[in-house]
MILOLUM-567065 format. One line per 2 residues: number of its first residue (from 0); for each residue x, y, z of N, C-alpha, C, O, CB. Coordinates in Angstrom, 2 decimals, padded with zeros to 5 digits. Glycine has a CB too. Example, Ala and Ser with C-alpha at 12.3 -4.5 7.8 and 13.67 -1.06 7.14 Angstrom:
2
0) 013.19 -005.69 007.80 012.30 -004.50 007.80 013.20 -003.30 007.80 014.24 -003.32 008.46 011.31 -004.47 009.05 ~ 012.85 -002.25 007.08 013.67 -001.06 007.14 012.90 000.03 007.87 013.41 001.14 008.04 014.08 -000.60 005.72
// end
This chain:
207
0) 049.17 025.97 083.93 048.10 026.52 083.09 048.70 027.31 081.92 048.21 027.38 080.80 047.16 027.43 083.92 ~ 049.94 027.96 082.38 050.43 029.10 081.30 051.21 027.87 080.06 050.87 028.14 078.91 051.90 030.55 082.22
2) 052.09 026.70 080.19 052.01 025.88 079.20 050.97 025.16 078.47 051.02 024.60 077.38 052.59 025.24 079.49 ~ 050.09 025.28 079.25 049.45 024.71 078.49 048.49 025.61 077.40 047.99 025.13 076.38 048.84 023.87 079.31
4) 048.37 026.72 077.74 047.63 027.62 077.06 048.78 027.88 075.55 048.31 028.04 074.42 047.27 029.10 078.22 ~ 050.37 027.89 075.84 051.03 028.09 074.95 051.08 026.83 073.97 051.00 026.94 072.75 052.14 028.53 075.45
6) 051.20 025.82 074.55 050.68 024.60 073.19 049.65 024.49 072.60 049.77 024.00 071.47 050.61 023.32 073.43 ~ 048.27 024.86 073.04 047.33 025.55 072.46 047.58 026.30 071.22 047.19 026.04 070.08 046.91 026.31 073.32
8) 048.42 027.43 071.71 048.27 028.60 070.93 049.29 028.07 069.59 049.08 028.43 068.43 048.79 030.14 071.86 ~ 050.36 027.19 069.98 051.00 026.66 069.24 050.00 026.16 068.16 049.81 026.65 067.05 051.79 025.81 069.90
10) 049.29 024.87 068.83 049.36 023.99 067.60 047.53 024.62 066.75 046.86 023.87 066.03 049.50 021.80 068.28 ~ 047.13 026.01 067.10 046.28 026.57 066.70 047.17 027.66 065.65 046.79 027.98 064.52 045.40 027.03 067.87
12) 048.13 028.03 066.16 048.71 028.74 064.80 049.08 027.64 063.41 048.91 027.98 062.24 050.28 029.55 065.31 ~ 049.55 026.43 063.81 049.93 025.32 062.76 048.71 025.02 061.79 048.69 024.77 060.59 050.36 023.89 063.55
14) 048.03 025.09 062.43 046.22 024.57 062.09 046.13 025.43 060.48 046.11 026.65 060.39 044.58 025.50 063.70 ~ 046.07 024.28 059.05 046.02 024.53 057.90 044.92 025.43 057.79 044.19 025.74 058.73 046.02 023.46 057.18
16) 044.77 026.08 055.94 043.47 026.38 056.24 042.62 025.76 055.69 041.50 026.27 055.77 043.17 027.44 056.09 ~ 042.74 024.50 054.93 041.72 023.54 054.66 041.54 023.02 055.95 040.35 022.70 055.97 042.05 022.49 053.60
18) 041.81 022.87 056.54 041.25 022.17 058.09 040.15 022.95 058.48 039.08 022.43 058.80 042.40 022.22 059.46 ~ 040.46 024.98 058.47 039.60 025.52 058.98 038.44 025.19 058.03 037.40 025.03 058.66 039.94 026.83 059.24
20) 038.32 025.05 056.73 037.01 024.85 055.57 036.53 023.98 056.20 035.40 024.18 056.66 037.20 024.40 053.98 ~ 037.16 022.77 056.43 036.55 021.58 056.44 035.88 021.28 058.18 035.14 020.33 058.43 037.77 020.45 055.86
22) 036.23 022.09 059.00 035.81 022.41 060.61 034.66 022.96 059.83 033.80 022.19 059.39 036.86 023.58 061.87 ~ 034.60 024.36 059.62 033.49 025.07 058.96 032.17 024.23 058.51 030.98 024.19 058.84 034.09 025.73 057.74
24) 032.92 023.66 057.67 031.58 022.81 057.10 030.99 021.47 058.17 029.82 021.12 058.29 032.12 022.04 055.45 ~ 031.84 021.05 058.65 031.70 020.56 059.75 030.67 020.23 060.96 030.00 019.24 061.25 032.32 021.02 059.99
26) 030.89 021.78 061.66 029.86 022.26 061.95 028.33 022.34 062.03 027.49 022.14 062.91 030.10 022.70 061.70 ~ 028.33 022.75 060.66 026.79 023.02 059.94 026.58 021.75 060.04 025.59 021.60 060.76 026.54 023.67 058.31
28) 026.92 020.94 059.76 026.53 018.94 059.55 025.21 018.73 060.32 024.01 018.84 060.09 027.93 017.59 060.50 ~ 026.50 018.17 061.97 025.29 018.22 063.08 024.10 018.97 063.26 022.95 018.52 063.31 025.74 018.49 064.10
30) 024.52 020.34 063.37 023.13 021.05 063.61 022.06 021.29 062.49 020.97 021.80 062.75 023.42 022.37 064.11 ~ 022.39 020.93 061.40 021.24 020.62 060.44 020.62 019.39 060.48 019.45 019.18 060.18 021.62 020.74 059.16
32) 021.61 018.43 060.93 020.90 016.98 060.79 019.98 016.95 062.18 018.86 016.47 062.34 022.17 015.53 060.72 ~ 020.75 017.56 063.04 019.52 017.67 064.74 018.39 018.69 063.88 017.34 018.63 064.52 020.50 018.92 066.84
34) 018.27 019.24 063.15 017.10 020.24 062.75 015.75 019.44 061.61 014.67 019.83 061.17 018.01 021.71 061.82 ~ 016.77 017.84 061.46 016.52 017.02 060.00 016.26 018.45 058.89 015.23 018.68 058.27 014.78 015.73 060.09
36) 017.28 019.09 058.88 017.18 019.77 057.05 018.64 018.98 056.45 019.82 018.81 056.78 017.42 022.18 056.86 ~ 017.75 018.66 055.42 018.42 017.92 054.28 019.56 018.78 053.83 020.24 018.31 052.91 017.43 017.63 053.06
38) 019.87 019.87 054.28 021.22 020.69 053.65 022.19 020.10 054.38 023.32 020.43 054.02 021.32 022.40 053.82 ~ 022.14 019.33 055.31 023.43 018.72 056.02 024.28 017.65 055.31 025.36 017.13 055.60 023.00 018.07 057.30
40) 023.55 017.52 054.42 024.63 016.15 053.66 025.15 016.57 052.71 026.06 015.87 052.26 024.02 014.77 053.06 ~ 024.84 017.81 052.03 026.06 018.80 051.18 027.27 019.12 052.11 028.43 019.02 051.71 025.40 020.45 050.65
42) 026.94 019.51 053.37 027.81 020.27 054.11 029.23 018.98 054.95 030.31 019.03 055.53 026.60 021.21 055.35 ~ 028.08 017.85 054.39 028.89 016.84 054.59 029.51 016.18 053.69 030.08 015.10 053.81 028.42 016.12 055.13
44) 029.44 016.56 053.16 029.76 016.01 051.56 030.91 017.08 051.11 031.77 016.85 050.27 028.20 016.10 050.32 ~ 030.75 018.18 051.77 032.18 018.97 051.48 033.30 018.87 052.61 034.47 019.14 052.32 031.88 020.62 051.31
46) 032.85 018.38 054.22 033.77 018.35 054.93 034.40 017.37 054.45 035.45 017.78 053.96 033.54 018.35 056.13 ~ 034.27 016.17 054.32 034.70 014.80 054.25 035.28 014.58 053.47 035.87 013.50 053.48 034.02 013.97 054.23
48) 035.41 015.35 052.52 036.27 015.48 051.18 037.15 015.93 051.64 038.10 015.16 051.47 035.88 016.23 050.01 ~ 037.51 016.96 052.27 038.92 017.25 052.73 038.99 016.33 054.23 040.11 016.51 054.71 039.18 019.13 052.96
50) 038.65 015.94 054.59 039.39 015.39 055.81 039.92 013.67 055.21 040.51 012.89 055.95 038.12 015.37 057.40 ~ 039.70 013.48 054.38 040.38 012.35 053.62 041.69 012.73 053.45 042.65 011.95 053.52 039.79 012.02 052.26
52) 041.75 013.81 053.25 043.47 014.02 052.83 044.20 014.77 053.89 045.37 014.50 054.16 043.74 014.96 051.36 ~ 043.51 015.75 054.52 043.83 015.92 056.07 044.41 014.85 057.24 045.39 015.23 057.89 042.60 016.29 056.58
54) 043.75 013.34 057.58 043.73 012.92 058.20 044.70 011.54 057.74 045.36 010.92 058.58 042.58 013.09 058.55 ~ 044.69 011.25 056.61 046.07 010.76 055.58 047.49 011.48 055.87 048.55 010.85 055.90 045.74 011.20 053.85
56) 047.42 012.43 056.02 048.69 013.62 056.44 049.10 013.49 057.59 050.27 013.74 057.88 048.37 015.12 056.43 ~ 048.05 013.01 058.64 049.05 012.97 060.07 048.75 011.30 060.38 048.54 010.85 061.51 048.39 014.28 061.70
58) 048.77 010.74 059.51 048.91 009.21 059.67 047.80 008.50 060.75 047.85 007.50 061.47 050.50 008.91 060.23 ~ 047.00 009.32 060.53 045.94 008.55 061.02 044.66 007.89 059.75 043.69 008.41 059.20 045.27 009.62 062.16
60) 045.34 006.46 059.70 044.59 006.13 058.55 043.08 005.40 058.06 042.52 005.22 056.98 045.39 005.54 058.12 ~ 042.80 005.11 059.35 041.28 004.32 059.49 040.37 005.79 059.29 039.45 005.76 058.47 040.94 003.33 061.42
62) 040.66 007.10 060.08 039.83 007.99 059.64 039.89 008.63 058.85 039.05 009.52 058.81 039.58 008.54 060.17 ~ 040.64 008.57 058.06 041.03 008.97 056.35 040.05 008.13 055.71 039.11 008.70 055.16 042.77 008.54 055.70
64) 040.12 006.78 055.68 039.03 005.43 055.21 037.48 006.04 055.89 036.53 006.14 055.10 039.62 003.48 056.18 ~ 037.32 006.35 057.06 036.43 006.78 058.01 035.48 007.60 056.76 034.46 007.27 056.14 037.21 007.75 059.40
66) 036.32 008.76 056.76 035.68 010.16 055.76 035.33 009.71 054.09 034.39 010.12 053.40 037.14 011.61 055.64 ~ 036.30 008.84 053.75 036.16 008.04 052.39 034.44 007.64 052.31 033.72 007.65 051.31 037.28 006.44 052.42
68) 034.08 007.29 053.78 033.20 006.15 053.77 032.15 007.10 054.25 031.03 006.69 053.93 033.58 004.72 054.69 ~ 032.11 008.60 055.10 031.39 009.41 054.99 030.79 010.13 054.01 029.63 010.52 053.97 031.71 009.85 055.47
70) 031.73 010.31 053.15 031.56 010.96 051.64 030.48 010.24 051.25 029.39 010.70 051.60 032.84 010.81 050.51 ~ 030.48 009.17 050.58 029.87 007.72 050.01 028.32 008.04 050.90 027.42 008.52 050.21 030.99 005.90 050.63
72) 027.97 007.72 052.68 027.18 008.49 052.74 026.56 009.16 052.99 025.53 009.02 053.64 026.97 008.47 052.66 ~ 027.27 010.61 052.32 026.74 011.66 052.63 025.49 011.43 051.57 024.27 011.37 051.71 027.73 012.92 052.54
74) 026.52 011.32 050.28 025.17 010.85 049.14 024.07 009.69 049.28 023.13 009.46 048.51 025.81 010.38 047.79 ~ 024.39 009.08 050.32 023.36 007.95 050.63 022.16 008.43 050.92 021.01 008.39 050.48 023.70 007.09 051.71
76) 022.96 009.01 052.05 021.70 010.15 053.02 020.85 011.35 052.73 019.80 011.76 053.22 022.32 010.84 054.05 ~ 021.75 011.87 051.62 020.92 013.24 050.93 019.86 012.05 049.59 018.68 012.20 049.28 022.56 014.89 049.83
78) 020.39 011.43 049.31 018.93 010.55 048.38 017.78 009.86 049.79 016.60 009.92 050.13 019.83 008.60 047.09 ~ 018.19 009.66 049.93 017.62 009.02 051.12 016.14 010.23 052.05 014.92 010.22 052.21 019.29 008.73 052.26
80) 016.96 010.80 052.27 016.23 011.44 052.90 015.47 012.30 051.89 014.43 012.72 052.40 016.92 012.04 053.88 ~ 015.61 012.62 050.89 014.91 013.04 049.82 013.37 012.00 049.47 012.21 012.28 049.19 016.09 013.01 048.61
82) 013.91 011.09 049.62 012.72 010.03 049.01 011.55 009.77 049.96 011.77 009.43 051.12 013.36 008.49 048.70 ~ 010.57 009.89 049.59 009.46 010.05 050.06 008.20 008.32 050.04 007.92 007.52 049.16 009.04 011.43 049.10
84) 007.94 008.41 050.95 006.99 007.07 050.79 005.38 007.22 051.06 005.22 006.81 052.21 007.52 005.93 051.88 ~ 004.62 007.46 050.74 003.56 007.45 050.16 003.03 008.95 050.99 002.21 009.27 051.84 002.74 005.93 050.33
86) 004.09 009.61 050.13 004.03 011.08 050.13 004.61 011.71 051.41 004.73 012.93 051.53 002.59 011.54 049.96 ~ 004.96 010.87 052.31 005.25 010.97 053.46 007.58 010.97 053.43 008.35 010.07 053.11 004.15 009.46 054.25
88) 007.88 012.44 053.93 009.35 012.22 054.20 009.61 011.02 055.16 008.74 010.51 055.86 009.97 013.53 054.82 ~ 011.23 010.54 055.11 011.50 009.39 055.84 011.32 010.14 057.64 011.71 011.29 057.83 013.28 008.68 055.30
90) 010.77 009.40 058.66 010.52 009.89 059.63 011.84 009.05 060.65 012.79 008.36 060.29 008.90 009.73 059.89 ~ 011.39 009.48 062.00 012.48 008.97 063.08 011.87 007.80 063.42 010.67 007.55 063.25 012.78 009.93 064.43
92) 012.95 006.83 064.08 012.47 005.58 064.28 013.51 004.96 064.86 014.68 005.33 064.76 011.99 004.92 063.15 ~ 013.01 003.74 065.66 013.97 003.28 066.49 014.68 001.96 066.37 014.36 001.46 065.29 013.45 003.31 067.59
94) 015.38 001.34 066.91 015.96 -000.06 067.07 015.82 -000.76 068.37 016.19 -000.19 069.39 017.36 -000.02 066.80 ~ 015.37 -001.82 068.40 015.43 -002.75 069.60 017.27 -002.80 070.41 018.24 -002.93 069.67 014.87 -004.52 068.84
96) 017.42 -002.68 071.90 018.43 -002.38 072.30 019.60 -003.70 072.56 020.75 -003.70 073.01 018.01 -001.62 073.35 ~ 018.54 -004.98 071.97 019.34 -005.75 071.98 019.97 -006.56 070.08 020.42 -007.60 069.59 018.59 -006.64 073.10
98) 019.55 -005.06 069.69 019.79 -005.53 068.14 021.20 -003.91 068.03 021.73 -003.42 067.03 017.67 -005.42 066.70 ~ 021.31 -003.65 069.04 022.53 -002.62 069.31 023.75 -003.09 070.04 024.91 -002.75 069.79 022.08 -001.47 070.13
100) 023.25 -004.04 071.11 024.38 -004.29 071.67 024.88 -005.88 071.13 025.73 -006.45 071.82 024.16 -004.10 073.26 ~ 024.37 -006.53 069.96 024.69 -007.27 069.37 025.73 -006.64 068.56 026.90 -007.02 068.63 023.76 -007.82 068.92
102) 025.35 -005.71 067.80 025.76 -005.16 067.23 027.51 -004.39 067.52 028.55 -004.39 066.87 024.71 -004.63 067.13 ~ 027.07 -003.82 068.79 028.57 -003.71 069.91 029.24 -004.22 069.98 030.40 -003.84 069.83 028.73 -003.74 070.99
104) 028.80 -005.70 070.35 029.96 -006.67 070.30 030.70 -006.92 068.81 031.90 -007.12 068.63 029.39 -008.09 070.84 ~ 029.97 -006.86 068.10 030.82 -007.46 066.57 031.67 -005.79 066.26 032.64 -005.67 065.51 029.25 -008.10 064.75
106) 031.23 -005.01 066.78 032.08 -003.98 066.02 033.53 -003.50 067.27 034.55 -002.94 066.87 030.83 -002.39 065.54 ~ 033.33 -003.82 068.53 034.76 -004.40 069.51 035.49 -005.19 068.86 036.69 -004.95 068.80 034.52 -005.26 070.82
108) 035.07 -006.06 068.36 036.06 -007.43 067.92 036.73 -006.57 066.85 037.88 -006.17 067.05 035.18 -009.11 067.21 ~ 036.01 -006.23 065.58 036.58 -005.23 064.27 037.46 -004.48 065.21 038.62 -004.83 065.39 035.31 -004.10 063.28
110) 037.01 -003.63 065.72 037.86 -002.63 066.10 039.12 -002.89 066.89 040.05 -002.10 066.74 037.14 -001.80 066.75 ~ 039.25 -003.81 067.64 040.53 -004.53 067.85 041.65 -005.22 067.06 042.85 -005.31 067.32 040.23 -005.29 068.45
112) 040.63 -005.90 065.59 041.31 -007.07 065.46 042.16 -005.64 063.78 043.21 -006.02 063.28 039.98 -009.12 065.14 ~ 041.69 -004.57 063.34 041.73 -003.50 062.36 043.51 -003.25 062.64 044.31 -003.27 061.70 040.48 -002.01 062.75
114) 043.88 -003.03 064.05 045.32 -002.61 063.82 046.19 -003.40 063.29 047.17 -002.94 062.70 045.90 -002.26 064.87 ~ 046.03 -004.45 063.38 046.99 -005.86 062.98 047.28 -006.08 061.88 048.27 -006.70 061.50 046.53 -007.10 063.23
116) 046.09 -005.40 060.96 046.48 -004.85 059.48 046.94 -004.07 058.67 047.02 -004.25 057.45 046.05 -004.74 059.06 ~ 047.41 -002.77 059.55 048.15 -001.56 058.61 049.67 -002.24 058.82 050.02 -003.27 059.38 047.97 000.43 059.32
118) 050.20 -001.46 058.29 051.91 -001.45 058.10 052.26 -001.31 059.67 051.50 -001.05 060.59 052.66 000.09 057.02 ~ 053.15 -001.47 059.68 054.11 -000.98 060.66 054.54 000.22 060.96 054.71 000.46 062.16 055.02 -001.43 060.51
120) 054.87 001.49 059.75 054.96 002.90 059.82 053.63 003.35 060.18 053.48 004.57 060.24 055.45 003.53 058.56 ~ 052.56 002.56 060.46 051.38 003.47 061.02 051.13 003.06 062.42 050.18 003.50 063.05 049.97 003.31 060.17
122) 051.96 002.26 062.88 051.70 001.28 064.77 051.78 002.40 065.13 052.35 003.38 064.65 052.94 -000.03 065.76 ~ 051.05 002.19 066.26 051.30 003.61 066.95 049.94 003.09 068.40 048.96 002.36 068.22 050.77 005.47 065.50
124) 050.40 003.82 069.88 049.28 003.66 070.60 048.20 003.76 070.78 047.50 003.11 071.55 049.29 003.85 071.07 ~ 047.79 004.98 069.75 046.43 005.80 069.36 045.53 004.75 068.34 044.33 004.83 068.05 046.87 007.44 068.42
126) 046.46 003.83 067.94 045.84 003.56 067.09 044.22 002.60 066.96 043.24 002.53 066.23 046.82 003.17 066.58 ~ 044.70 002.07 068.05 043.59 000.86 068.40 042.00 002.00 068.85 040.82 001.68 068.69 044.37 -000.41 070.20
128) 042.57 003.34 069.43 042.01 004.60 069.24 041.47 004.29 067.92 040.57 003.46 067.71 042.99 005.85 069.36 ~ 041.93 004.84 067.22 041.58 005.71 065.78 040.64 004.01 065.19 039.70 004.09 064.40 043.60 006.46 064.47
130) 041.00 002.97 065.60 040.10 002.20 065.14 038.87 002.01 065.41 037.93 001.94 064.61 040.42 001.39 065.19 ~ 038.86 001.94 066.52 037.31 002.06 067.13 036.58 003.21 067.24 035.54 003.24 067.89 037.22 001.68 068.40
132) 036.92 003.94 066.79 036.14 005.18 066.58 035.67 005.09 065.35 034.50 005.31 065.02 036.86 006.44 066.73 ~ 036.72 004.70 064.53 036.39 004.66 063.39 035.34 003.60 062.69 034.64 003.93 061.73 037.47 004.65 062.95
134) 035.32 002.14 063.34 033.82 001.32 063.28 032.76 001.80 064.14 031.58 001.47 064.02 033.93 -000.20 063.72 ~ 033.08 002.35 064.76 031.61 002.84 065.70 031.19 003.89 064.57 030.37 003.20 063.96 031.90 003.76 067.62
136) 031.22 004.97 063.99 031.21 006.14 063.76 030.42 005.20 061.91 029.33 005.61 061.52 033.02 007.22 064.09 ~ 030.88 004.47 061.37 030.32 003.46 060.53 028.91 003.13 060.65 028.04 003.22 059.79 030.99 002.34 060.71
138) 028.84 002.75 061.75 027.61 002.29 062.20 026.65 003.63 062.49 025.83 004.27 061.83 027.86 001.35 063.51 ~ 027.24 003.71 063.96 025.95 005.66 063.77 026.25 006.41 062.83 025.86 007.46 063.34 026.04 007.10 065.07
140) 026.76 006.78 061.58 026.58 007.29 060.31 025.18 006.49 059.64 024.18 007.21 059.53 028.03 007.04 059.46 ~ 025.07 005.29 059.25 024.44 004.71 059.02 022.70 004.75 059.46 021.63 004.79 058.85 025.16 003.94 059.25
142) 023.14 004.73 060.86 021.77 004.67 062.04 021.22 006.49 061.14 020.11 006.77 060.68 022.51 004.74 064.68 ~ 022.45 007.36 061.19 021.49 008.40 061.01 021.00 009.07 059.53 020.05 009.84 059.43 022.03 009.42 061.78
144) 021.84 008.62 058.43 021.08 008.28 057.57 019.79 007.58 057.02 019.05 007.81 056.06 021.57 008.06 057.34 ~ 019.82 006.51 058.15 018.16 006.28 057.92 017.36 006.66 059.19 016.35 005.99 059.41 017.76 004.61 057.57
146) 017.72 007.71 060.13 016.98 008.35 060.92 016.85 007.60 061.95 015.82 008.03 062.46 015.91 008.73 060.45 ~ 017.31 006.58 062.72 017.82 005.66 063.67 017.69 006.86 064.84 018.52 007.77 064.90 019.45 004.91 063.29
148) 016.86 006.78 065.53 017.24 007.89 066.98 018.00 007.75 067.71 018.34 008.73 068.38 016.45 008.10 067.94 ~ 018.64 006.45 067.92 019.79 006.01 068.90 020.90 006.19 068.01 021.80 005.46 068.42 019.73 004.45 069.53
150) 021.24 006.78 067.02 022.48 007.16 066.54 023.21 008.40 067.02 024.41 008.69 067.08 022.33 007.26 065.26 ~ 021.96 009.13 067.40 022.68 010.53 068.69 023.71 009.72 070.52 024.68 010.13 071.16 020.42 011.78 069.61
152) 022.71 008.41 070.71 023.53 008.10 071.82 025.32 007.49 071.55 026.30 007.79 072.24 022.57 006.96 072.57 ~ 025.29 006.46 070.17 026.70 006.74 069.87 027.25 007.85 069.26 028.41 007.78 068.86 027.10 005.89 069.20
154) 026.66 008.80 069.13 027.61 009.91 068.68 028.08 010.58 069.66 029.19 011.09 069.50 027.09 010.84 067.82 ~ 027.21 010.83 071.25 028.15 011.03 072.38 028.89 010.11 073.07 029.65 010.42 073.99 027.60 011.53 073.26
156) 028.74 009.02 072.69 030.21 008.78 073.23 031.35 008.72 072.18 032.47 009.07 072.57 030.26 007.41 074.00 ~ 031.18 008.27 070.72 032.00 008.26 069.96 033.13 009.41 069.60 034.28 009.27 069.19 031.34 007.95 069.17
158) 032.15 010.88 069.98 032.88 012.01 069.62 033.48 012.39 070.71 034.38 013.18 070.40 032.17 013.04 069.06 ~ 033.41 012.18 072.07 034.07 011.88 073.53 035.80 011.43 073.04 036.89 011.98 073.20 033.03 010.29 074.48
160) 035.37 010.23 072.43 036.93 009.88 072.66 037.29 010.01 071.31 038.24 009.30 070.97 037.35 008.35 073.31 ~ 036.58 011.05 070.08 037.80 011.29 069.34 038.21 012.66 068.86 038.82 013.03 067.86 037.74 010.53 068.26
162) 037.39 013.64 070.43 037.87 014.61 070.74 039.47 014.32 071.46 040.47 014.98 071.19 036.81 015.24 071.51 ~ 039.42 013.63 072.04 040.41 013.08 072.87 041.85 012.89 071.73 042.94 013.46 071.85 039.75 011.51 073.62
164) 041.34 011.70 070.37 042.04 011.27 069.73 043.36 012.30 068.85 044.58 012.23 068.68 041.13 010.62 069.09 ~ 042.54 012.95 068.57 042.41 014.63 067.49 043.24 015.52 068.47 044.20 016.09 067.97 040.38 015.55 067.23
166) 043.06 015.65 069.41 043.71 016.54 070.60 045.62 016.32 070.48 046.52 017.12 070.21 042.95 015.78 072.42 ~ 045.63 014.90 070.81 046.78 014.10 070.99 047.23 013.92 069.57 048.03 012.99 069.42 046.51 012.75 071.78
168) 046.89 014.58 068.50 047.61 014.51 067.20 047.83 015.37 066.62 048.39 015.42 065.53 047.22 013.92 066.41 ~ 047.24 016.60 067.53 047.71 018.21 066.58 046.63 018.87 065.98 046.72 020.06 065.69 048.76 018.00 065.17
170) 045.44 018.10 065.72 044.23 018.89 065.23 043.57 019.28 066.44 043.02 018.47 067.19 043.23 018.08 064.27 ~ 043.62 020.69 066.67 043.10 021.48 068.09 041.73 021.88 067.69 040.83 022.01 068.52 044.07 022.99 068.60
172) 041.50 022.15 065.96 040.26 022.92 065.93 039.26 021.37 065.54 038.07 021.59 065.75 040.31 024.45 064.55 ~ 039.42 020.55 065.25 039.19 019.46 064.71 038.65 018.99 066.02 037.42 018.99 066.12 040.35 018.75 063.97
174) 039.48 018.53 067.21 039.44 018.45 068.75 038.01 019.12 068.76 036.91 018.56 068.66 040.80 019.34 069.69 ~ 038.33 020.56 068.93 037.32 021.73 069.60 036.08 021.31 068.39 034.97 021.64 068.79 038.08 023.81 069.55
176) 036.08 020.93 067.60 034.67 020.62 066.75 034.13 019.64 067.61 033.09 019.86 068.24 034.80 020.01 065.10 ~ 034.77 018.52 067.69 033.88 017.10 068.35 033.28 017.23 069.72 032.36 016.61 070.27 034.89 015.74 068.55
178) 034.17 018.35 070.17 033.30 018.76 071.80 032.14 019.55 071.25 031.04 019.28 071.74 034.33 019.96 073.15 ~ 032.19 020.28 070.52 030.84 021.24 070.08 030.11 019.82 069.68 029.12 019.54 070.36 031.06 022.68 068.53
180) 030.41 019.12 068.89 029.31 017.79 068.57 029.25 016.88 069.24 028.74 015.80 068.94 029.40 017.09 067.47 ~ 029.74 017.16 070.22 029.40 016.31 071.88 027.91 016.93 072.25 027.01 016.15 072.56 030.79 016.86 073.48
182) 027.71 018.18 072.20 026.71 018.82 072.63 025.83 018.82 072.36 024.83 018.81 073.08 026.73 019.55 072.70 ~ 025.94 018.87 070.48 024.60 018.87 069.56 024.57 017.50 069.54 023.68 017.28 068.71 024.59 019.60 067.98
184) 025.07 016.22 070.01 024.34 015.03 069.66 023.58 014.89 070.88 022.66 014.07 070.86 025.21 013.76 069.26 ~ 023.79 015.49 071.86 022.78 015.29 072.66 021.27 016.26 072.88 020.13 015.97 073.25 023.50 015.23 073.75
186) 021.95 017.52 072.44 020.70 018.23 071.64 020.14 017.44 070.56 018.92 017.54 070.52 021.11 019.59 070.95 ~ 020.56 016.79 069.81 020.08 016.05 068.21 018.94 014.59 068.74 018.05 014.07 068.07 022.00 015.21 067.10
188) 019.36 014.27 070.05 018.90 012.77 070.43 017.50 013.38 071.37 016.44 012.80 071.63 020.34 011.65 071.54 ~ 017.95 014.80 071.75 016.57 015.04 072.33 015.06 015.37 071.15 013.90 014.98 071.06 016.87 016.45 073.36
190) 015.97 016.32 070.42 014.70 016.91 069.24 014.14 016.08 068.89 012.92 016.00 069.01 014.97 017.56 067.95 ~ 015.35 014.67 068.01 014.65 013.92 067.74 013.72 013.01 068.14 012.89 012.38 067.48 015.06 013.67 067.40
192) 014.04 013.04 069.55 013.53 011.84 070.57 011.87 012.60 070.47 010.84 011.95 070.26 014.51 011.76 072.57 ~ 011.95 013.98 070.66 010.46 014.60 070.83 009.63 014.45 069.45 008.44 014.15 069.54 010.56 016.32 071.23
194) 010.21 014.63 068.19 009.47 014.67 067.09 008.99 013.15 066.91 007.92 012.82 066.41 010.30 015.29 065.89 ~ 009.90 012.37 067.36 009.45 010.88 066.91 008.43 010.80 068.44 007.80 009.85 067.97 011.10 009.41 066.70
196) 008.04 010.92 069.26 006.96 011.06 070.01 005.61 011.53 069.24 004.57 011.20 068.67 007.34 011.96 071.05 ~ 006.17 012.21 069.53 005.19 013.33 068.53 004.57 013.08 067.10 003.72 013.79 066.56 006.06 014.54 068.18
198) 005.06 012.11 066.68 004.49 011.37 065.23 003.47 010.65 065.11 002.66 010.57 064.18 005.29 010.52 064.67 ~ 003.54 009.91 066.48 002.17 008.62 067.00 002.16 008.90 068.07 003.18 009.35 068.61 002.29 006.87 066.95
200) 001.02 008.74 068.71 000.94 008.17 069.73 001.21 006.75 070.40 000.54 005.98 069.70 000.11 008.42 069.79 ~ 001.73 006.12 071.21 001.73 004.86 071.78 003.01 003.98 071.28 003.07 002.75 071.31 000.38 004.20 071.43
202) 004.45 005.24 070.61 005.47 004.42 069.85 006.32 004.29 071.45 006.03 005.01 072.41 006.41 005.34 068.22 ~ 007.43 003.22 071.49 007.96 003.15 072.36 009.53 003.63 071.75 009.93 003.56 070.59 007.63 001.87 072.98
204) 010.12 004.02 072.74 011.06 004.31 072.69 012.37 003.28 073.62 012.71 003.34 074.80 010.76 005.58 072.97 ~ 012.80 002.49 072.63 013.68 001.33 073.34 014.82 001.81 074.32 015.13 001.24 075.36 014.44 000.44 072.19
206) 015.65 003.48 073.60 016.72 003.71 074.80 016.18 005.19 074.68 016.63 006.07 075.41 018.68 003.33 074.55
// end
């Protein structure tokens, strides 16, 4: 227990302080987007900007591309959710569960077939890791930009294993974020699960 508390403490003293900004902002993301206030895609729009060059630095390069592709939309999602349809904000809504696990399968195959394409100075065991996290996390970005309610169920497992990923590469506070957004996506899948009840009567809820 006592080593392990000292590698801790280690690789928490190493810990930049754009890492801490970009944890910071981080943060706020999830629990605004479980609240649906539209201030979460600024707050995302500033983490993701630094974790592009953060996550470039310890050679993990699909989630460097990952955050590239968060950035992009963060702005999707802050227009998005801004826009209104016949006066009405965009509401919660669901997907059929076999238009998800179609979906599963094609993004396994990506996520396998992704390592075979970097260099060689980036092989590494984690990597087939850092890939599939990184197409899953594509997709529920997406789902929750347009308010997809089943984008909270891949975000607990997605942030599961890249708490895991982050751990095993030196980002401890980065790590300790995705377990905190282990929590709020399952807080985020309930709120939302109740408000989208709560909109109609008689909507079904596929998962």
């Amino acid at each position: 227990m006592g080593e392990l508390y000292a590698v801790l403490l280690e690789q928490f003293q190493q810990q930049s302080m754009l890492e801490v900004v970009a944890v910071m902002f981080s943060l706020l993301y999830p629990w605004l987007a479980a609240r649906q206030n539209i201030l979460c895609w600024p707050a995302a729009l500033i983490s993701t900007t630094l974790y592009v060059y953060i996550f470039w630095e310890v050679s993990l390069p699909f989630n460097s591309v990952l955050n590239l592709y968060y950035l992009m939309m963060a702005i999707y999602g802050w227009l998005k959710w801004q826009k209104k349809d016949q006066d009405k904000a965009l509401e919660v809504s669901v997907k059929p569960l076999f238009v998800h696990l179609w979906i599963v399968s094609l993004l396994v195959m990506v996520g396998v077939a992704l390592p075979h394409l970097v260099t060689l100075s980036w092989q590494g065991a984690d990597l087939y890791l850092d890939a599939l996290v990184t197409v899953f996390s594509v997709y529920a970005t997406y789902l929750m930009a347009n308010k997809v309610l089943e984008n909270w169920l891949f975000w607990i497992v997605i942030n599961s294993f890249a708490a895991y990923l982050y751990f095993i590469n030196g980002l401890l506070l980065t790590g300790v974020m995705f377990i905190w957004y282990f929590g709020l996506a399952i807080y985020g899948y309930l709120k939302w699960r109740k408000d989208y009840l709560a909109d109609s009567v008689g909507k079904e809820v596929y998962l």
